[in-house]
C-alpha positions in Angstrom: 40.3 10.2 -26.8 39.1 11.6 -30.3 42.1 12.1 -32.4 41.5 14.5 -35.3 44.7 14.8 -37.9 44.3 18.0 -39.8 46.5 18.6 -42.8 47.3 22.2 -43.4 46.4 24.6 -46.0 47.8 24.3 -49.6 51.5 26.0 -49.2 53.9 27.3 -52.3 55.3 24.0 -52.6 51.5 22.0 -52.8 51.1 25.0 -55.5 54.2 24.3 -57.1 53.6 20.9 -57.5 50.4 20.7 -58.6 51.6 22.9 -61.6 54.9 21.4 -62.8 55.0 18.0 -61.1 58.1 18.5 -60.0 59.9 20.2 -56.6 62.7 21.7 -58.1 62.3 25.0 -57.2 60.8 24.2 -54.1 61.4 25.9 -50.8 62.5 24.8 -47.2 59.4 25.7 -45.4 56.8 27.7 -47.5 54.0 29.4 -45.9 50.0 29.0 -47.8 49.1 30.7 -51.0 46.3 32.8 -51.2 44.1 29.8 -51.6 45.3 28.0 -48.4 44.8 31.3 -47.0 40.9 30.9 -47.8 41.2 27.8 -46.7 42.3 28.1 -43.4 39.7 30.7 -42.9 37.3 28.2 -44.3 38.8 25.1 -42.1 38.4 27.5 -39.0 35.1 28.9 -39.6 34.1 25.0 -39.9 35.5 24.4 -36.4 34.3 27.7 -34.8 30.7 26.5 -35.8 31.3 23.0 -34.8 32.3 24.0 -31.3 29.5 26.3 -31.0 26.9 23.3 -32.0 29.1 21.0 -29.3 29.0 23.9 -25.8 24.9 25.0 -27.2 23.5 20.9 -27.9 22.1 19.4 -24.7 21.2 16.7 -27.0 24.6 14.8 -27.1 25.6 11.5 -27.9 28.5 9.5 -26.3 29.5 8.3 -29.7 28.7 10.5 -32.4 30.9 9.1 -35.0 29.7 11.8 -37.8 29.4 15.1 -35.3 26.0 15.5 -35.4 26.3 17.3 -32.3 29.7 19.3 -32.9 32.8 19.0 -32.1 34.5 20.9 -29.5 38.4 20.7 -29.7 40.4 20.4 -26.2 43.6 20.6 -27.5 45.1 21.8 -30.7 49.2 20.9 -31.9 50.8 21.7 -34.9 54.4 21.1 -36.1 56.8 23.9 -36.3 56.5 24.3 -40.0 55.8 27.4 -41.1 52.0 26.3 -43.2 51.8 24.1 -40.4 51.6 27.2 -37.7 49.9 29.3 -40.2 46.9 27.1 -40.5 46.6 26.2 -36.7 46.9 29.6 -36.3 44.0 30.6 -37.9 41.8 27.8 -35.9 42.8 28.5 -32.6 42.0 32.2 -33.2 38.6 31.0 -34.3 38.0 28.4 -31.0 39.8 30.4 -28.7 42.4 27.7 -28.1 46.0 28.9 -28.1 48.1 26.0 -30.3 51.0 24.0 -28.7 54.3 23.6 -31.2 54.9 19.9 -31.4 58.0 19.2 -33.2 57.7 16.1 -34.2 54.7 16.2 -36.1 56.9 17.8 -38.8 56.5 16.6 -42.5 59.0 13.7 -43.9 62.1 15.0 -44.6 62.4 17.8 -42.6 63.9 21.2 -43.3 66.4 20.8 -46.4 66.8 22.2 -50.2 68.4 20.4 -53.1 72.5 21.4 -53.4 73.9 21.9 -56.8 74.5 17.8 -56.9 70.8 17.1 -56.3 72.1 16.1 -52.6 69.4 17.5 -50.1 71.1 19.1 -47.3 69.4 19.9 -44.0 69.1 23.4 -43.1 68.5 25.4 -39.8 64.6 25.9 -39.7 62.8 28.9 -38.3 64.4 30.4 -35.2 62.5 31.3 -31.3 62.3 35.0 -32.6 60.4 34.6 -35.8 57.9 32.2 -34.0 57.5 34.9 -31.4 56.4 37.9 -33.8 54.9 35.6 -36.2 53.0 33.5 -33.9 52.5 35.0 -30.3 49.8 32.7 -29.3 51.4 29.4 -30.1 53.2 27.6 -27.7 57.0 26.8 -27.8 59.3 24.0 -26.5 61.3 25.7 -24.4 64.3 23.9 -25.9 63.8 26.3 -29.0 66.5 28.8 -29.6 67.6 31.1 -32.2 69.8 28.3 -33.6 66.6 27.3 -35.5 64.4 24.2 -34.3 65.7 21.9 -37.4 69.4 22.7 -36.5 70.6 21.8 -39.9 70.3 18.1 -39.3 70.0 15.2 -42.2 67.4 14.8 -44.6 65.2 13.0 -42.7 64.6 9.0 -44.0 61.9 6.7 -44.2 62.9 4.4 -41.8 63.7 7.4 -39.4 59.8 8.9 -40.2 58.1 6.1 -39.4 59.8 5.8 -36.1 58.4 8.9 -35.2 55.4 8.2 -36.5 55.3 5.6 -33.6 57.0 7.8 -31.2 54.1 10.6 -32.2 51.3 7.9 -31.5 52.6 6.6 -28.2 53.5 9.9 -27.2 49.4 11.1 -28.1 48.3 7.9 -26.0 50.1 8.9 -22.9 49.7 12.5 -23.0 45.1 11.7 -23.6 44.9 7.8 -24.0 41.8 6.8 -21.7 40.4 10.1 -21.8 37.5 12.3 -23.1 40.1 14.7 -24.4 39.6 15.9 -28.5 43.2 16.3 -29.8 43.3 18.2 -32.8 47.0 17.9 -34.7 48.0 19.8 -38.1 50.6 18.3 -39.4 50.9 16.9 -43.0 50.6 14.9 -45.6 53.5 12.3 -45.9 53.7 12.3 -42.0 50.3 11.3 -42.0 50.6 8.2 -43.9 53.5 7.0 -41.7 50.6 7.7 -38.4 47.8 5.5 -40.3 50.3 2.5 -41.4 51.3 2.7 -37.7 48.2 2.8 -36.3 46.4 0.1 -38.5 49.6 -1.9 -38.1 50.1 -1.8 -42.4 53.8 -2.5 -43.0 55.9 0.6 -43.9 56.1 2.8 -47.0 59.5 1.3 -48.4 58.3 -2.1 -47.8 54.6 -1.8 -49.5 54.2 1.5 -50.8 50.8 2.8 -49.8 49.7 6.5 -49.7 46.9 8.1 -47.6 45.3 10.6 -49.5 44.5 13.6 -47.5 43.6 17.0 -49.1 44.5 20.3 -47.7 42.9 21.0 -44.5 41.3 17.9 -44.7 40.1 15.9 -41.3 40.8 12.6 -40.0 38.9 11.4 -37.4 40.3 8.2 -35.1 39.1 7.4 -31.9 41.5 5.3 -29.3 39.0 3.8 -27.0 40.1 1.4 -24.2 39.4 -1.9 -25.6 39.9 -0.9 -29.2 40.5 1.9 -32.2 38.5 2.9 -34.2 38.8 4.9 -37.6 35.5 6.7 -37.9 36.4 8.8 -40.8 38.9 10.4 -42.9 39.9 13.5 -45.3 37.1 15.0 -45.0 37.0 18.9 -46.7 33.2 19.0 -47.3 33.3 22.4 -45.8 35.4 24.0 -48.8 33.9 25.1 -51.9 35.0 23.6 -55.3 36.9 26.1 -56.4 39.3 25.7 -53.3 39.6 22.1 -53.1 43.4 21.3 -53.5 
């Protein structure tokens, strides 16, 4: 199995940040700017080339650790965050793959806001409806109602991230472990840094802090052979211009 983690495109609180260094106006699930609007388009006009080089090469190799030959996604997730769904969207559109909602591939923290007493308090998250005129093609868990898929539960932990960090990787390894299968997953960025300490075994954020740097629709490439894993590359955004790199 290829595992490639995508991060979504920049969203109003990536914007936000960048400009004050601070989240205090943030918001519980923000959709992409007009930037990570370009650069989903850009992100899925990469992958819409890739896949044509991969179904048109007769020339492949087995291993192709840079893609010379394309890259041809079999199955594309995404969390239920709205920049999340936004930005899978716009690659499934572009590969003719419909995306599959996989809820715990959310960011750290979940859905929440700040109360007056600077205590975060969860909140309900995006209902079945909205999903359904918002996102037709994307593929819900049937246990999604109109309560909201977050259901106002806790601010979500460290501790309780990297367990489903560990829970998400498992999950991936029986769902395409000793397979052929190219699993494409945009998620995000925190989340993403609890899958690599996992994966490379590194001991957890509150423990050693170490961060992952991943740019917005950035690609992480790790293969999960039979006898071993290997990391063949990560955050790549080579296919956005300058201007757009956030």
């Amino acid at each position: 199995m290829q595992f490639y983690f995508i991060r979504h495109a920049q969203s109003q609180n990536n914007a936000l940040w960048d400009a004050t260094g601070s989240d205090a106006a943030r918001l519980e699930d923000p959709e992409l700017t007009l930037i990570g609007q370009q650069q989903a388009q850009y992100v899925a006009e990469f992958m819409r080339i890739e896949q044509t080089k991969a179904v048109t090469n007769t020339h492949k190799h087995k291993h192709d650790p840079q893609n010379v030959y394309g890259l041809e996604l079999t199955h594309l997730y995404c969390s239920l965050m709205t920049r999340a769904a936004q930005t899978a969207t716009a690659i499934g559109n572009a590969i003719n793959l419909h995306p599959v909602a996989w809820p715990d591939v959310h960011e750290h923290g979940g859905i929440y806001l700040a109360n007056a007493a600077g205590e975060r308090m969860g909140l309900p998250g995006k209902p079945r409806s909205y999903f359904r005129q918002n996102f037709p093609h994307l593929q819900l868990p049937n246990d999604l109602d109109e309560q909201g898929w977050w259901q106002n539960r806790p601010f979500e932990d460290w501790d309780v991230c990297n367990q489903r960090a560990e829970r998400f990787v498992n999950e991936l390894q029986a769902r395409h472990g000793n397979s052929n299968d190219r699993v494409g997953v945009v998620s995000h960025g925190a989340f993403y840094g609890s899958v690599m300490r996992y994966i490379l075994k590194m001991p957890p954020y509150d423990d050693h802090p170490s961060w992952f740097t991943l740019n917005n629709v950035a690609i992480t490439r790790v293969d999960f052979n039979p006898k071993e894993i290997l990391v063949v590359y990560m955050n790549r955004c080579h296919f956005l211009p300058n201007e757009i790199v956030t």
